[in-house]
N, C-alpha and C positions, 0 to 999 in steps of 0.2 A: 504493500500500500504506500503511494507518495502523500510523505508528508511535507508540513509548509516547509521545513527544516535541508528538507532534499531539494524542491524548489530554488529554495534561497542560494544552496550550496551551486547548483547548475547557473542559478543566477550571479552569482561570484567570478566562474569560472569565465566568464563569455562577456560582461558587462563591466564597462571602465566604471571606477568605483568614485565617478566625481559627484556622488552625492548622498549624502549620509540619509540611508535608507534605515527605516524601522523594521521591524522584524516580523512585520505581516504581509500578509500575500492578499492582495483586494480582486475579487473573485467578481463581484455583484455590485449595483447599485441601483435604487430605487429613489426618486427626490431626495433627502439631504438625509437618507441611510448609506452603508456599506456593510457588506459582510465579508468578511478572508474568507480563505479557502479552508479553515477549523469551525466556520459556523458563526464566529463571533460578531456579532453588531456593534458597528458603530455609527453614534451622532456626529454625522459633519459639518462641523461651524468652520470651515474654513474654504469649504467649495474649489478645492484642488487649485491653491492661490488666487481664488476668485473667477477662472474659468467655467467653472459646471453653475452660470449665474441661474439656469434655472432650477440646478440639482440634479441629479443623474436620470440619464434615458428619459428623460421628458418628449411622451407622446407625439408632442409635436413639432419635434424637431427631429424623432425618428421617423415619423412621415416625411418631413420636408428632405430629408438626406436618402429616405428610400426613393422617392417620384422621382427626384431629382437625377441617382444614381441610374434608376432604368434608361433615362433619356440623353445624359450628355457627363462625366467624367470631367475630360480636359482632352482643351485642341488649343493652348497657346495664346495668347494676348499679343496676335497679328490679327484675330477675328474677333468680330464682339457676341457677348453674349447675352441674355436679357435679366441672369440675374448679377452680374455684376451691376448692371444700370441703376434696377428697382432697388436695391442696395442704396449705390450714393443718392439715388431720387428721398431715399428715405432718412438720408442724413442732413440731405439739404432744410428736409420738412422739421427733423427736429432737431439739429444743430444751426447752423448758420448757412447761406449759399457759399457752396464751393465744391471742388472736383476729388475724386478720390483714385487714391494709388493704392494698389493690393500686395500684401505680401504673407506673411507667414506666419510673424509675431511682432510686438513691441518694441524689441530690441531693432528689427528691422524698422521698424513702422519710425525708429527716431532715429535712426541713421538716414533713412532718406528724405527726414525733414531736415537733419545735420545739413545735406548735399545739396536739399533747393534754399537753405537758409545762404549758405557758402555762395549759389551759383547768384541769388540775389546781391550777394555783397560784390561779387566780381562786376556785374552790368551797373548796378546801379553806384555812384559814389569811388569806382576802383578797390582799391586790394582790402577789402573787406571780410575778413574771414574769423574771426574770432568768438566763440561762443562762452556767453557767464550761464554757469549753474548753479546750485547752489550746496552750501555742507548737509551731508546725511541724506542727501538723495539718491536716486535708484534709478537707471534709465539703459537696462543690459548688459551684458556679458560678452560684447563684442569688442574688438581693440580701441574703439572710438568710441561706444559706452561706455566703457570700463574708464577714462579718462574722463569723461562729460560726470560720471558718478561721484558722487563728494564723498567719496569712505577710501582713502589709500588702500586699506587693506584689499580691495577687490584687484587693483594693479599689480601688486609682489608678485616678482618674476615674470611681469609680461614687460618690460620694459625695454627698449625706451618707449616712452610714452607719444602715441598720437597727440603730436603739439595743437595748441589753437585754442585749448580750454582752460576754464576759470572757475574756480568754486571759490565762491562767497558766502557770508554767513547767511541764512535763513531768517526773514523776517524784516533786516538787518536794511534798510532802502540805503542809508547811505553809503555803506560799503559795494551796495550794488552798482551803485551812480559812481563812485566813484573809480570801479575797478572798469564803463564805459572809456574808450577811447577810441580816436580816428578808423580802428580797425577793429570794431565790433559789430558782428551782423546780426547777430542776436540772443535769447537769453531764452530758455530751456528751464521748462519746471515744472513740478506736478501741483495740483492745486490741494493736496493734502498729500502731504511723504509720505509714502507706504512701509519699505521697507526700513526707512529710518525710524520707524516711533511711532508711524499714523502722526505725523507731525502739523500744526495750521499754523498762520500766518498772523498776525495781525489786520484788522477789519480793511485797514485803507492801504493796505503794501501793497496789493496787487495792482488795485485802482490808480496807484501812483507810478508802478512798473508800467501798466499799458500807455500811460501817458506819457514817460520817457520814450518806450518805445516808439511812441508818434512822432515824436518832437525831433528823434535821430535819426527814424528810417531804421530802426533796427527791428527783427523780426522777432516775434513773439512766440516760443511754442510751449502748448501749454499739452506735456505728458500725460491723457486721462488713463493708461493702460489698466492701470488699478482703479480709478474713480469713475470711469465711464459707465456705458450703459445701465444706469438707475441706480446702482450702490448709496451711492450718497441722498439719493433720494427724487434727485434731477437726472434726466438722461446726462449730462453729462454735468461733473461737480464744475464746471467754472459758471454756469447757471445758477447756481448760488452765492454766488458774490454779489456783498452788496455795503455798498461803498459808502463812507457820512459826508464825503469831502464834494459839496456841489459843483468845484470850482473841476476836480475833476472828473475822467468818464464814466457814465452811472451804468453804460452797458458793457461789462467787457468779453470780450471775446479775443481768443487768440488769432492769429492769422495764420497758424498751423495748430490742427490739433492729432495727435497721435493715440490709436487704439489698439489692445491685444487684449491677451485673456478673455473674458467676460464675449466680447464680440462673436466669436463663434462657438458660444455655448458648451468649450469642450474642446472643437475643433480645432485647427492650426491658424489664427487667422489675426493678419496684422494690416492697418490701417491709415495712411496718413492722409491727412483730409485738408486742404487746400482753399485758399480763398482763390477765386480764376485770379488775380493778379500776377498771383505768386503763381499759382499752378501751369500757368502757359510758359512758365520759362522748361518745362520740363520736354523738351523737343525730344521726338524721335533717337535714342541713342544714348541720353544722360542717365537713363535709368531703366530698372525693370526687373520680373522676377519671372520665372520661367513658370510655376506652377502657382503664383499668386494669383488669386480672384479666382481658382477655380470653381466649376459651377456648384457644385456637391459644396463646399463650403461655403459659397455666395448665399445658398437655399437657405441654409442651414442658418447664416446672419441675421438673415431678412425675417425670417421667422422668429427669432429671439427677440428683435424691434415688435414683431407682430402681437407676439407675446405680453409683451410687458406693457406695452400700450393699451391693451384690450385686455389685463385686468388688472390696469390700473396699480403696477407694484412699485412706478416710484412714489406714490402715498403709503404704500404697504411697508416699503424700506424704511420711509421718512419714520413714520409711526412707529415701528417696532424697533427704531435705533433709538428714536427718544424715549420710548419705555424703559429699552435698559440700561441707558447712562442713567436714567435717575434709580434706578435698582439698583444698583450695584452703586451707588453715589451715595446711597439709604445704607445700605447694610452694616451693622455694626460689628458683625463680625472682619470686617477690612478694614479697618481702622487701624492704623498705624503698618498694614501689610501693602496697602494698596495707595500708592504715590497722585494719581489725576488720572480720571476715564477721559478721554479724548475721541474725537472722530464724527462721522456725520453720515447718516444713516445706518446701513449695516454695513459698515468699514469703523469698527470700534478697535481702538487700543485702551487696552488697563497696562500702564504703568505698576509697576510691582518695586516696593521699598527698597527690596535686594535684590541679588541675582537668586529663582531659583536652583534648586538643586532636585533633578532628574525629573525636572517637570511635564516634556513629552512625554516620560515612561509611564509617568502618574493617571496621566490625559488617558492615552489607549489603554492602560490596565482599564480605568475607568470606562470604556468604550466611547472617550470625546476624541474628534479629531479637532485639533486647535493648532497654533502657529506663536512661536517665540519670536521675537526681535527683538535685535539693538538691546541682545542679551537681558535685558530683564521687562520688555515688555508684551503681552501677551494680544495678539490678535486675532479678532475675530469678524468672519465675511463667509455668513453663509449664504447660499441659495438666496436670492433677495422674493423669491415666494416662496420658503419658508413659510410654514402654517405656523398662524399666532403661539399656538398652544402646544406645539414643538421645540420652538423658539424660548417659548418663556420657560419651560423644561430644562434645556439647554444652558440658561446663562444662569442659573437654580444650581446646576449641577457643575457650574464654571466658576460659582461661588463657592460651592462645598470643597471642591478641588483648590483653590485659592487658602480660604479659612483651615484648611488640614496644613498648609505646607508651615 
């Protein structure tokens, strides 16, 4: 009889070991359940880093990936297809107007906003290529992510470094203004850190970023990989900025906005989303991905927009993120263990006093699946349809787990 044990071991033998894997074998999954291959269930408050945004095998995104699959695969982005179109048709409708580029992931998705931000600084102004980001951000694991990222430690041993970036402090506008000169094209951010902290800004720093950027021609990208598609409670969290400064802009929107995870429900699927300004500089040749915007994942996208719009789940996000920051803000037993809840919608971080000790082992004993960062803080992003009464289950038994350590 193969057990999880034998598994893991064939899985050792065959599998580069660049990711510290736990010791279960995930076999099944059902909305925001799993079970291993020994039977054991588990609660997923963390939605496989925010991709499975509607929770696992959701009906109707296996319909849309079955029809889809009988009829067209992939034939290349020399031809067009109709569901790459209804796609950005439907980002236009609920983001801002503008043109989309398909690729794979995030990582992608801000590398080739890196490339149209660089090719704008070359035409417009001359040698314009320098981009600010900011400390404790997160933005891939590719040679020019991994520099655009404010955490050194993701750089050790890739170096030298992809020159042209800047990390500044977070929050911080005049370090940002100031680290601005002749040769900056633009300035790269998430509108809530993910992997640094679930980190926010203060009310008017963005409001005053997008205004700088006006004022310099410098281009704005704002990273939703983790905050897009309803998490925070908006289709995409820079929709929720809102600024006290009248003098500054009251609408802000980026002029590049970059999408992964959550986007194709699961799938492989990365997004950079273009105002036409910026996006006609993208001629024939500057860019492209061979198997980006395939149909099967295009389907698959547009149904997840489909989805969350027709029942209505950035209220259901919004709603059940404010229920548990004041739960867990209530509870007495946290007190003096639990440092600040942060976040917005179901994209919550708890800050934890200390570092724990063997806290994922405690979570899956427990059958939670949960996510640590920025070593002592605890994040959580499930399914953002999650059922009420799963959910409040869940952050019940993220406080009992918390309250034990």
């Amino acid at each position: 009889m193969t057990t999880t044990a034998d598994i893991i071991e064939r899985g050792k033998a065959v599998l580069i070991g660049n990711y510290a894997r736990q010791p279960y074998v995930m076999v099944r999954g059902e909305g925001s359940l799993l079970w291993d291959a020994d039977g054991k269930q588990f609660l997923d408050l963390f939605a496989g880093f925010g991709g499975t945004v509607l929770g696992h095998c959701h009906p109707v995104l296996i319909e849309a990936a079955a029809r889809q699959a009988g009829a067209l695969w992939a034939v290349g982005n020399t031809f067009w297809t109709e569901p790459q179109i209804e796609l950005a048709e439907m980002l236009n409708r609920l983001a801002f107007a503008g043109q989309a580029f398909y690729c794979h992931s995030g990582a992608e998705a801000n590398e080739a906003a890196c490339k149209l931000a660089r090719l704008r600084g070359s035409q417009e102004g001359g040698n314009r290529w320098k981009i600010i980001s900011l400390d404790k951000s997160f933005h891939g694991r590719t040679l020019a992510m991994i520099a655009a990222t404010g955490n050194p430690n993701y750089r050790k041993g890739f170096g030298p470094e992809v020159p042209g970036f800047i990390n500044v402090e977070p929050g911080n506008f005049g370090a940002l203004e100031s680290a601005v000169d002749d040769q900056t094209c633009a300035v790269l951010m998430e509108p809530i850190q993910g992997e640094g902290g679930v980190n926010q800004y203060p009310v008017d720093y963005v409001q005053r970023i997008r205004a700088l950027c006006d004022q310099r021609q410098i281009t704005l990208i704002f990273d939703e990989v983790w905050t897009g598609c309803g998490r925070t409670g908006h289709y995409f969290a820079h929709q929720g900025f809102q600024g006290t400064d009248d003098a500054l802009p009251t609408r802000i929107e980026p002029d590049i906005l970059t999408l992964g995870k959550a986007i194709g429900g699961g799938l492989p699927v990365g997004c950079m989303f273009a105002k036409p300004a910026l996006a006609k500089l993208l001629v024939p040749g500057t860019h492209g991905s061979t198997l980006g915007g395939n149909p099967i994942c295009m389907a698959v996208a547009r149904a997840v927009f489909h989805v969350i719009e027709r029942e209505n789940l950035t209220r259901h996000a919004a709603d059940l993120g404010t229920w548990a920051a004041q739960r867990l803000r209530k509870e007495g037993r946290l007190q003096g263990k639990v440092v600040q809840v942060r976040g917005q919608g179901l994209m919550i971080g708890i800050e934890l006093s200390a570092m724990p000790e063997k806290l994922m082992d405690r979570a899956l004993a427990a059958g939670l699946c949960i996510n640590l960062t920025a070593q002592k803080v605890i994040r959580l992003a499930p399914a953002i349809n999650i059922p009420t009464d799963t959910w409040k289950e869940g952050v019940e038994r993220v406080i009992d787990l918390i309250a034990a350590l």
